[in-house]
C-alpha positions as CSV (number, residue, x, y, z in Angstrom):
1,X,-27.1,22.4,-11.4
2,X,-23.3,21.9,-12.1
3,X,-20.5,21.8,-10.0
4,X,-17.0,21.6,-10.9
5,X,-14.8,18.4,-10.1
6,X,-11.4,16.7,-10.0
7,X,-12.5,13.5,-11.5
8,X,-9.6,10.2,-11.5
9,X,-10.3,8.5,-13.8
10,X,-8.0,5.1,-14.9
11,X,-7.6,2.2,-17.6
12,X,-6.5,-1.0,-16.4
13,X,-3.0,-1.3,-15.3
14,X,-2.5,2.2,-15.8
15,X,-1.7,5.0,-13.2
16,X,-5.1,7.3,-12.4
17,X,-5.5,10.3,-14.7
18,X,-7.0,14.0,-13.0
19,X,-9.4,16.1,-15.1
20,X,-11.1,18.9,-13.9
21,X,-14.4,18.8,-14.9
22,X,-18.4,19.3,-14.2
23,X,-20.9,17.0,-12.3
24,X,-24.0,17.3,-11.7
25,X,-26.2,15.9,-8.5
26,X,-26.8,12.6,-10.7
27,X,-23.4,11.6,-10.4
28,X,-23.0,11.5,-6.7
29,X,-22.8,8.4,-5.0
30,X,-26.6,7.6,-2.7
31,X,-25.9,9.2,0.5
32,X,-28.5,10.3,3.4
33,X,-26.8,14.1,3.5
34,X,-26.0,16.6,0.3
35,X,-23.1,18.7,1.2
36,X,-21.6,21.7,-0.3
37,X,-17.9,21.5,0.1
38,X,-16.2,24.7,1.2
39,X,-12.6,23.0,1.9
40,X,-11.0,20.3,1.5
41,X,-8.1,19.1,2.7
42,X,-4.6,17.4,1.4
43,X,-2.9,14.6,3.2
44,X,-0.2,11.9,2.5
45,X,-3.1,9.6,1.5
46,X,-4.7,11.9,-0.5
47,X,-1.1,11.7,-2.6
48,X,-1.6,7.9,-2.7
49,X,-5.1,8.3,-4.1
50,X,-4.1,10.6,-6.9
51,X,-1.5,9.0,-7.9
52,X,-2.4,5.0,-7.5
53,X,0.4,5.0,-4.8
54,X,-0.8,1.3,-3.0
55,X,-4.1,1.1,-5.4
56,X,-6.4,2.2,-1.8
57,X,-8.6,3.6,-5.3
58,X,-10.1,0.5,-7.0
59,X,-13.2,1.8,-8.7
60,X,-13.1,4.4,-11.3
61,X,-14.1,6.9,-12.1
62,X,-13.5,8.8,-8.4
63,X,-13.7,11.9,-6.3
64,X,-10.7,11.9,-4.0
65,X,-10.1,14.0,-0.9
66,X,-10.5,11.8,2.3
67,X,-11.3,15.2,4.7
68,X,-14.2,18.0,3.7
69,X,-16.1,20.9,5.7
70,X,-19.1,23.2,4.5
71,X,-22.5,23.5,5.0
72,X,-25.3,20.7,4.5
73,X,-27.4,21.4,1.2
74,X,-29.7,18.7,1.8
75,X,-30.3,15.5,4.0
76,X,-32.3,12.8,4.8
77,X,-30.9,12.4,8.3
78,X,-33.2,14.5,11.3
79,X,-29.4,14.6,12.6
80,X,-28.9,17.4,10.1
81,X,-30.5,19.9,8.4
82,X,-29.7,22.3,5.3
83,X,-27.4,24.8,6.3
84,X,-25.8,23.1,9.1
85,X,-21.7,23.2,9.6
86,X,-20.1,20.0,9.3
87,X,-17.0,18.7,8.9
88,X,-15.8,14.9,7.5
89,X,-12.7,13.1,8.3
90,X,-12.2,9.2,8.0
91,X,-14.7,6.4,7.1
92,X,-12.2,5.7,3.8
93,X,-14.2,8.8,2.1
94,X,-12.0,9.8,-0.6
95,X,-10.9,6.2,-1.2
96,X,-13.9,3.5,-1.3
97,X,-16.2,6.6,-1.1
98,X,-16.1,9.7,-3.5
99,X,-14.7,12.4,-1.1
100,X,-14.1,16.3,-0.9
101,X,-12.0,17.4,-3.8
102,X,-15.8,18.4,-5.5
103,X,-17.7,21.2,-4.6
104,X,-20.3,18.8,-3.6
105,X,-20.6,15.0,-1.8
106,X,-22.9,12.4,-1.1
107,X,-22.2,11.2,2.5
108,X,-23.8,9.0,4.8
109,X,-25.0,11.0,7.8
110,X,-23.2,8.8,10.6
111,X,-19.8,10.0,9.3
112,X,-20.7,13.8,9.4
113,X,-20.0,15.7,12.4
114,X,-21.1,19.2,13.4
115,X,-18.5,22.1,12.8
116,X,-16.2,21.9,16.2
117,X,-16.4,25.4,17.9
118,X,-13.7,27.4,17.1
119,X,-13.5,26.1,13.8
120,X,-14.2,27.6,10.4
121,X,-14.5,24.9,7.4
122,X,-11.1,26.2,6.8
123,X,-9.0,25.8,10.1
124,X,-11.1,22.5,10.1
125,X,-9.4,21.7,7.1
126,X,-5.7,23.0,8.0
127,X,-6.6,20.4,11.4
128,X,-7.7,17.7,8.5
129,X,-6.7,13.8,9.4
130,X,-3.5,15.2,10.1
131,X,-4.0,17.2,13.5
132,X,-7.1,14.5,14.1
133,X,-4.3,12.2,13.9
134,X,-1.7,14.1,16.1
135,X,-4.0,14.7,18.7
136,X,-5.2,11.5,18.7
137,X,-1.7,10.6,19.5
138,X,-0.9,12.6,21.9
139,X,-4.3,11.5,23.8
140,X,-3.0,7.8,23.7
141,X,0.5,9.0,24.8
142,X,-1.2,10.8,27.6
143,X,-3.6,7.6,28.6
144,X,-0.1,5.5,28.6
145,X,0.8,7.4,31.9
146,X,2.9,10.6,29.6
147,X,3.0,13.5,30.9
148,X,4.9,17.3,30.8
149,X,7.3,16.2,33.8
150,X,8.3,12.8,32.4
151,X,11.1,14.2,29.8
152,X,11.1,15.4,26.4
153,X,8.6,13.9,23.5
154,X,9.8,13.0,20.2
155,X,8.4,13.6,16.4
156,X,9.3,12.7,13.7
157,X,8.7,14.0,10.0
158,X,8.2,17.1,11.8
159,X,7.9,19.3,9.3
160,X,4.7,17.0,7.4
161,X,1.3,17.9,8.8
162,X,1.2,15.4,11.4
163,X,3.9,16.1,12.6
164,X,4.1,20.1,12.6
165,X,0.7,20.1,14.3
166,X,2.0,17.6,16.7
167,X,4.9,19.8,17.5
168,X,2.3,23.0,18.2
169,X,0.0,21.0,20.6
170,X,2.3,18.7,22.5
171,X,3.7,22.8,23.0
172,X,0.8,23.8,24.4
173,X,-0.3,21.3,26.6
174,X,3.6,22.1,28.0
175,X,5.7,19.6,26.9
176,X,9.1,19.6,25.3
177,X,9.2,18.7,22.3
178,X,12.1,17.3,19.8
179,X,11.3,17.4,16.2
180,X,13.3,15.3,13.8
181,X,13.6,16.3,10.3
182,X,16.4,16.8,7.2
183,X,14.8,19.8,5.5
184,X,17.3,23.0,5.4
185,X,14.7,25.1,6.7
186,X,13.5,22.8,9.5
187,X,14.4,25.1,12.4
188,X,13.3,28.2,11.4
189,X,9.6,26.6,10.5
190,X,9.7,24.3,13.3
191,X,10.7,26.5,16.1
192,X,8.3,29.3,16.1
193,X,5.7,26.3,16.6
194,X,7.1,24.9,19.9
195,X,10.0,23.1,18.9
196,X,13.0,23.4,21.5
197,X,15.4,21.2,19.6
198,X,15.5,19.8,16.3
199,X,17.5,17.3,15.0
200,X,18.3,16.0,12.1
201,X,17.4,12.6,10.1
202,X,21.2,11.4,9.6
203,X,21.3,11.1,14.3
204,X,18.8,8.3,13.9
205,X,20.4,6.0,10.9
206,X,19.9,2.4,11.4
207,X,22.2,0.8,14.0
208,X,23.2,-2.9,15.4
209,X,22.5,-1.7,19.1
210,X,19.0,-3.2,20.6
211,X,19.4,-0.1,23.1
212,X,21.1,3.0,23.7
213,X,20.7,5.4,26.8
214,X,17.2,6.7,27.2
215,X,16.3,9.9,26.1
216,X,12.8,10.0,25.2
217,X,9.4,10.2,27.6
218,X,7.3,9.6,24.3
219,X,7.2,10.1,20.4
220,X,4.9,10.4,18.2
221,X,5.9,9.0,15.2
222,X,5.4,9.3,11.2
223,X,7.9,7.7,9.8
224,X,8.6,4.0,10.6
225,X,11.6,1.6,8.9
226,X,14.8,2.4,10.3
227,X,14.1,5.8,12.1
228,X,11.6,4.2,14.3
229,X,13.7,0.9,15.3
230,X,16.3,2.9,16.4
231,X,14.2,5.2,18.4
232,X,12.8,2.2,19.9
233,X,16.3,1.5,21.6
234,X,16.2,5.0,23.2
235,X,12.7,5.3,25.1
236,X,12.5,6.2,28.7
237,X,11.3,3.2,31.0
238,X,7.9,2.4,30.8
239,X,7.4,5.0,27.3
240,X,5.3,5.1,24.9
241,X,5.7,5.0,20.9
242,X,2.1,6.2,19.1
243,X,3.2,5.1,15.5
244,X,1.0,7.3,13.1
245,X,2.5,6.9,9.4
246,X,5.1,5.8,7.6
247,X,6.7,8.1,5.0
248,X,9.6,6.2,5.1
249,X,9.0,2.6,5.5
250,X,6.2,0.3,6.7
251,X,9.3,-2.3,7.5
252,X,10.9,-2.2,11.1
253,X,13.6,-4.2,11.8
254,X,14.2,-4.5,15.3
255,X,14.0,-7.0,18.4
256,X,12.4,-7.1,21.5
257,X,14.8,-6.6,24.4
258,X,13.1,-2.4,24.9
259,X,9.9,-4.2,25.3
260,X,11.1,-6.3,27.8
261,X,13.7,-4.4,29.7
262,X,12.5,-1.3,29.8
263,X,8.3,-1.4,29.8
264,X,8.0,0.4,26.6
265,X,4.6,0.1,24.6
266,X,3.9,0.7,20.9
267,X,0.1,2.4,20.3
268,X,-1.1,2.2,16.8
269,X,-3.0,5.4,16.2
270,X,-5.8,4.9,13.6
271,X,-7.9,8.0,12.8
272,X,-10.4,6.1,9.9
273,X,-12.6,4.1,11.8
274,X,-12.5,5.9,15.3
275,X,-16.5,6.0,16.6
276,X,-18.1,9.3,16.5
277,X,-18.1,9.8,21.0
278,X,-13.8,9.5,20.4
279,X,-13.5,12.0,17.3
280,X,-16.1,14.6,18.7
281,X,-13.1,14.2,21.8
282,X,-11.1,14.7,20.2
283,X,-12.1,17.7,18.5
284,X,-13.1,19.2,22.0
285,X,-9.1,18.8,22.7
286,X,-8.1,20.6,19.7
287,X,-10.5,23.4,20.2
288,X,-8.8,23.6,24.1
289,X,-5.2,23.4,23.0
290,X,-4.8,24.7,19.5
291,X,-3.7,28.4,19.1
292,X,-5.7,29.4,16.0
293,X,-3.9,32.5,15.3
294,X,-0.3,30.5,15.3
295,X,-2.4,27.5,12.9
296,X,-3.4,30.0,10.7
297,X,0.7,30.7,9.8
298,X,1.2,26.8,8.6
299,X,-1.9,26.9,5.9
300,X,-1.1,27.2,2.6
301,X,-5.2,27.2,0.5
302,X,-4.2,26.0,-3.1
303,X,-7.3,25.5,-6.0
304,X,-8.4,21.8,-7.5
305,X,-6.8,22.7,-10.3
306,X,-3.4,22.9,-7.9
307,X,-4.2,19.0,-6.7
308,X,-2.2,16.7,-9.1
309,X,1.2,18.7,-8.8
310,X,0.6,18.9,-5.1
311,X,-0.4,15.7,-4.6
312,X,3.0,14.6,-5.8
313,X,4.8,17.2,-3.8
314,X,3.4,15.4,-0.6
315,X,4.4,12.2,-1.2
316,X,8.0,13.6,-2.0
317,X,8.4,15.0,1.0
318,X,8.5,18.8,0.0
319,X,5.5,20.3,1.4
320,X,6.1,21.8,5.1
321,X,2.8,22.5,7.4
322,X,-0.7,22.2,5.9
323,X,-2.4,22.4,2.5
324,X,-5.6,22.9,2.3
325,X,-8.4,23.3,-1.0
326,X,-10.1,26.1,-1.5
327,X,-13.7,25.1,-3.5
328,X,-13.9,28.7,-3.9
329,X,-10.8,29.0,-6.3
């Protein structure tokens, strides 16, 4: 049996080339579980991957797509059995391990877990490493001692997947939330979501000042470089910074007189490697906090066929809310 493909493939010293295309079972990588991909997801990384964006692709030829949810055709694992929901995010899938953007993978059975409740392989897929991620931040804000009545939390990139999703649960769970972002249409996406202020990129431009008054109880951010060393300066006492990506810079430039005059703490949020007891967790918290039907609104399904234009979109900063990849298209 066939099924069809995005296949990278790439000569050396030469940027990755996408072809749609058919594969058969043979071509999978050895796995202990067969599974038929309904959805798939698109994320910043995934733009890296199909583009060659920081070479995280070394071997080719390669089946991107770092998230995927369907059913299991076949497995080796007494964890699983055919027909079972699952969903797949992390694990570098998608980058040392061909991933979701086929209507079929190859995985090992200790990086599957079963469909979250609530979920379809679709809304899995709108959550994707982004919401994983931005609940997985808000969790460590929330173990730092954050809470509702401590002041207003921060995102930045708002209007990117992390961030939008950030914005709806830190809503939820009744905080206030201030979303940064410099897209025209920022506040009419971002409030509808939760958002009770948004503000945009040029307010936090680099600056000589170590501090400025406090303003923040938290943030969550997705930016880095400049943005985030200035923000630094403005955290509440004994705040907490979860940095989560960096669409602007992996570079900060700052010193360390917040650190030590007001408490604040950095937390690195890292959704790859997270053990399976944290991620099912997490999962349980975006089953309790996300509102499904206001999710739905930020999902935009696009084909593989779709992939390479959008995968540059993403990286360009001109995709709002969530993309996911319909196998069925």
């Amino acid at each position: 049996m066939t099924f069809k493909a995005l296949l990278l493939t790439c000569e050396e010293d030469a940027k990755p080339v996408a072809q749609l295309t058919e594969l058969t079972d043979a071509d999978l990588p050895d796995g202990d579980v067969v599974v038929d991909v309904q959805y798939s997801g698109l994320n910043f990384k995934d733009g890296m991957c199909l583009t060659g964006l920081g070479r995280l692709v070394r071997t080719y030829p390669h089946v991107a797509g770092i998230d995927l949810a369907g059913v299991v055709h076949s497995s080796k694992d007494d964890r699983f059995k055919s027909g079972d929901a699952v969903v797949l995010t992390g694990w570098r899938v998608g980058e040392a391990w061909w991933g979701g953007y086929a209507a079929r993978a190859c995985v090992k059975a200790d990086w599957l877990l079963p469909m979250p409740d609530g979920f379809t392989a679709k809304t899995a897929m709108g959550v994707g490493t982004a919401g994983f991620s931005a609940m997985l931040a808000i969790m460590a804000l929330e173990d730092a001692g954050v809470t509702p009545d401590h002041g207003t939390i921060l995102v930045t990139g708002a209007t990117g997947g992390v961030g939008s999703i950030a914005v709806q649960l830190l809503a939820r769970r009744g905080y206030q939330v201030a979303a940064v972002s410099g897209k025209p249409d920022a506040e009419q996406f971002l409030k509808p979501l939760g958002a009770a202020e948004i503000l945009p990129r040029e307010e936090f431009a680099a600056t000589n000042r170590p501090m400025e008054s406090a303003r923040w109880a938290g943030v969550i951010d997705n930016v880095g470089g400049e943005m985030l060393a200035r923000i630094l300066g403005q955290v509440n006492y004994g705040g907490s910074v979860a940095i989560v990506g960096n669409a602007g810079s992996n570079d900060i430039k700052t010193t360390n007189i917040p650190f030590m005059l007001r408490g604040i703490k950095m937390l690195g949020i890292d959704s790859v490697m997270q053990p399976n007891s944290r991620r099912a967790a997490v999962w349980a918290e975006l089953a309790k906090t996300l509102d499904a039907t206001q999710f739905e609104s930020v999902i935009t399904a696009i084909s593989l066929a779709d992939l390479p234009e959008y995968g540059k979109k993403i990286l360009q900063g001109h995709i709002s809310g969530r993309t996911v990849v319909d196998l069925s298209l």
